[in-house]
C-alpha positions as CSV (number, residue, x, y, z in Angstrom):
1,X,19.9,159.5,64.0
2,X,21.7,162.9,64.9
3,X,21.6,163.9,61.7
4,X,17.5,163.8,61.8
5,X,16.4,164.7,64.6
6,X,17.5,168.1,66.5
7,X,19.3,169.0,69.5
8,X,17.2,170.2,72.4
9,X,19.0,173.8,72.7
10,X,18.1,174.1,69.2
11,X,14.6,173.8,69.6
12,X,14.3,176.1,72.2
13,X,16.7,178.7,70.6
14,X,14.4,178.2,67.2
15,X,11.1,178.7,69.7
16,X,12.4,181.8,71.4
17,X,13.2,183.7,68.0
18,X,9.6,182.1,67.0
19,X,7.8,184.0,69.6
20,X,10.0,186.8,69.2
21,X,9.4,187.1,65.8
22,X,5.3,186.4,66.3
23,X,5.5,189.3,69.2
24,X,7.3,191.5,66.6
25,X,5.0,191.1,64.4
26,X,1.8,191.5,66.6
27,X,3.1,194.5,67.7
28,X,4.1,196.1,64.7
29,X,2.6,194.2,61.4
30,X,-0.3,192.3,62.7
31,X,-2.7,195.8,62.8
32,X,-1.4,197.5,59.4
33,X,-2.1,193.9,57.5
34,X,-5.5,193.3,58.9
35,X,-6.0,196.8,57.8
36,X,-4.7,196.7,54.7
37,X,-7.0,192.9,54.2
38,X,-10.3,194.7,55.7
39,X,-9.6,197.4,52.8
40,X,-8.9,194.8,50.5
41,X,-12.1,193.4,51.6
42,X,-14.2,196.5,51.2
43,X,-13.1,197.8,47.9
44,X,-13.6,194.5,47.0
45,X,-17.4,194.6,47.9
46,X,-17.2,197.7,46.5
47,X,-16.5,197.1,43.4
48,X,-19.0,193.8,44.0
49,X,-21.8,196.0,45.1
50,X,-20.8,198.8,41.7
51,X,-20.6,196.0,39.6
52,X,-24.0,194.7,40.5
53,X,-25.2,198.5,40.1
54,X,-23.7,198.7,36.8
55,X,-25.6,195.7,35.5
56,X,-28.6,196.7,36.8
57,X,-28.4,199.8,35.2
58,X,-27.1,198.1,31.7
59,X,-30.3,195.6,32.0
60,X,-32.2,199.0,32.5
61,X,-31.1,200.2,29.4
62,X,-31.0,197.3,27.7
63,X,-34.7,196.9,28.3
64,X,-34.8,200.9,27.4
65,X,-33.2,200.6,24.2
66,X,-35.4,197.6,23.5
67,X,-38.3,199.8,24.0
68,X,-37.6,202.4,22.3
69,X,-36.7,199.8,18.9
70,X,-39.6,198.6,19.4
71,X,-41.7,202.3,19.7
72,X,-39.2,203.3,16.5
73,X,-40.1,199.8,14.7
74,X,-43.6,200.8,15.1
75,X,-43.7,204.5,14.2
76,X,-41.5,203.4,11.3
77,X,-44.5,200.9,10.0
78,X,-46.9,203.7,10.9
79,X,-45.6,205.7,8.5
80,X,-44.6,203.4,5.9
81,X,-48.3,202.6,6.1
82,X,-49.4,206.3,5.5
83,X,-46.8,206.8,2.9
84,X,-48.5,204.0,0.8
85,X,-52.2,205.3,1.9
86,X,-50.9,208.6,0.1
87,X,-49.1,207.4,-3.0
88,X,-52.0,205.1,-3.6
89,X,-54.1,208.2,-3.0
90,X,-51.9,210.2,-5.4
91,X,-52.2,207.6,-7.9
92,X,-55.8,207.5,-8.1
93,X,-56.0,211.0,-7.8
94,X,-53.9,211.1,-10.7
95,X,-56.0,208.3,-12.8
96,X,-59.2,210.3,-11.9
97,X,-57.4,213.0,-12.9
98,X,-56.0,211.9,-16.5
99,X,-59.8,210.3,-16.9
100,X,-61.2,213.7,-17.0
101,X,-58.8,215.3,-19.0
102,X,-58.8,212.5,-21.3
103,X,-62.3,212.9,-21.9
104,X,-62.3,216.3,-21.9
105,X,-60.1,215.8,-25.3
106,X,-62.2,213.1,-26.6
107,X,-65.3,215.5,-26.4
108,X,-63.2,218.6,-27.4
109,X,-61.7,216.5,-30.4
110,X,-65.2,214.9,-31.1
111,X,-67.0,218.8,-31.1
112,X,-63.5,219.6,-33.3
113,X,-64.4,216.5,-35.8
114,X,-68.6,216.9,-35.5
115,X,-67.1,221.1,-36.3
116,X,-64.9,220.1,-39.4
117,X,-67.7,217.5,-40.6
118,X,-70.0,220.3,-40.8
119,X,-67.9,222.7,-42.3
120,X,-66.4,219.6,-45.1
121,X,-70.2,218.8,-45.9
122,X,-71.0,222.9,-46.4
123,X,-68.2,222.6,-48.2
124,X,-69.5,219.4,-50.8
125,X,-72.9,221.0,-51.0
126,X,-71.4,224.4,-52.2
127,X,-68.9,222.6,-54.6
128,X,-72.0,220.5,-55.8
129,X,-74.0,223.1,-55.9
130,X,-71.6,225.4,-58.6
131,X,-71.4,222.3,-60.3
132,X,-74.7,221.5,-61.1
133,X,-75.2,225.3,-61.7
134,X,-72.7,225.2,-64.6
135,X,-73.9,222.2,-65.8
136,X,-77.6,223.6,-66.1
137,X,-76.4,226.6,-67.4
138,X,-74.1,224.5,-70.2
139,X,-77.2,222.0,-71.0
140,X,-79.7,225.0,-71.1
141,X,-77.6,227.2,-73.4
142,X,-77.1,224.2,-75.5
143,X,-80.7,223.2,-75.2
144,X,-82.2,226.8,-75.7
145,X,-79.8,227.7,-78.0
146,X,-82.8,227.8,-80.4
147,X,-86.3,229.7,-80.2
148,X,-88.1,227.0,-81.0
149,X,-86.6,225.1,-78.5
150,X,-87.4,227.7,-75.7
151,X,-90.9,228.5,-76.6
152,X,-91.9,224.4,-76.3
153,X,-90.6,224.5,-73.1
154,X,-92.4,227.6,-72.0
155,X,-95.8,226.0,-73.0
156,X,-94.9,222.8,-71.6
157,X,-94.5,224.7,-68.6
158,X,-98.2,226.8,-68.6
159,X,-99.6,223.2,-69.6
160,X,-98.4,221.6,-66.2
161,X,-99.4,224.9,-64.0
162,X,-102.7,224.5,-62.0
163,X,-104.9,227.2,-62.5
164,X,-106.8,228.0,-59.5
């Protein structure tokens, strides 16, 4: 059982370099590590405390950002909105316009065609005119070619005037 349990010396030796050792340290180590763990423990709620800072201000902007989309979104729809007000504007505008215009030629080409009717008919009743004009001149000189001829006609004539 030597060989498990230890001598009494031992021990004591073992405890005097123990408290040696725990003096040492108290006097010398003890302060600069509770220090070094209350800095530990600072910058460690530090960086806790900027942390919780930091994701405030993230959720701040998020909720900014997210505003702003939305603002965007909806100035964006405005003005899609307006930009179809005005095409459709422009497009009647346009229809309107072409309706006038195109009725404008319709009555321009209709005075045009009512124009070149005129002057075509003008131009029948002249050309029918000459025409019957040389005819009665060809069936008269071939009618009063003779005296005879003429002088019947000439009474015929007196017979059908009403005296007054």
């Amino acid at each position: 059982m030597d060989l498990i349990l230890p001598s009494s010396g031992l021990i004591i030796w073992q405890l005097i370099g123990f408290l040696a050792l725990l003096f040492l340290l108290m006097k010398f180590a003890w302060k600069p590590i509770l220090e070094a763990l209350d800095e530990r423990e600072k910058s460690i709620e530090d960086a806790l405390k900027s942390a919780e800072i930091a994701r405030n201000e993230m959720a701040n902007l998020k909720a900014e950002n997210e505003r702003i989309l939305q603002e965007a979104k909806i100035e964006r729809d405005q003005m899609l909105l307006k930009a179809t007000e005005t095409a459709k504007q422009l497009v009647e505008e346009a229809k309107e316009k072409a309706q006038i215009e195109g009725a404008k030629m319709i009555e321009n080409a209709k005075a045009a065609i009512e124009t070149e009717k005129k002057a075509a008919l003008e131009e029948v009743k002249v050309q029918v005119s000459k025409l019957s004009l040389e005819i009665a001149e060809k069936l008269l000189k071939k009618n009063f070619s003779e005296d005879a001829a003429q002088k019947a006609l000439v009474e015929e004539m007196v017979k059908d005037l009403k005296l007054n």
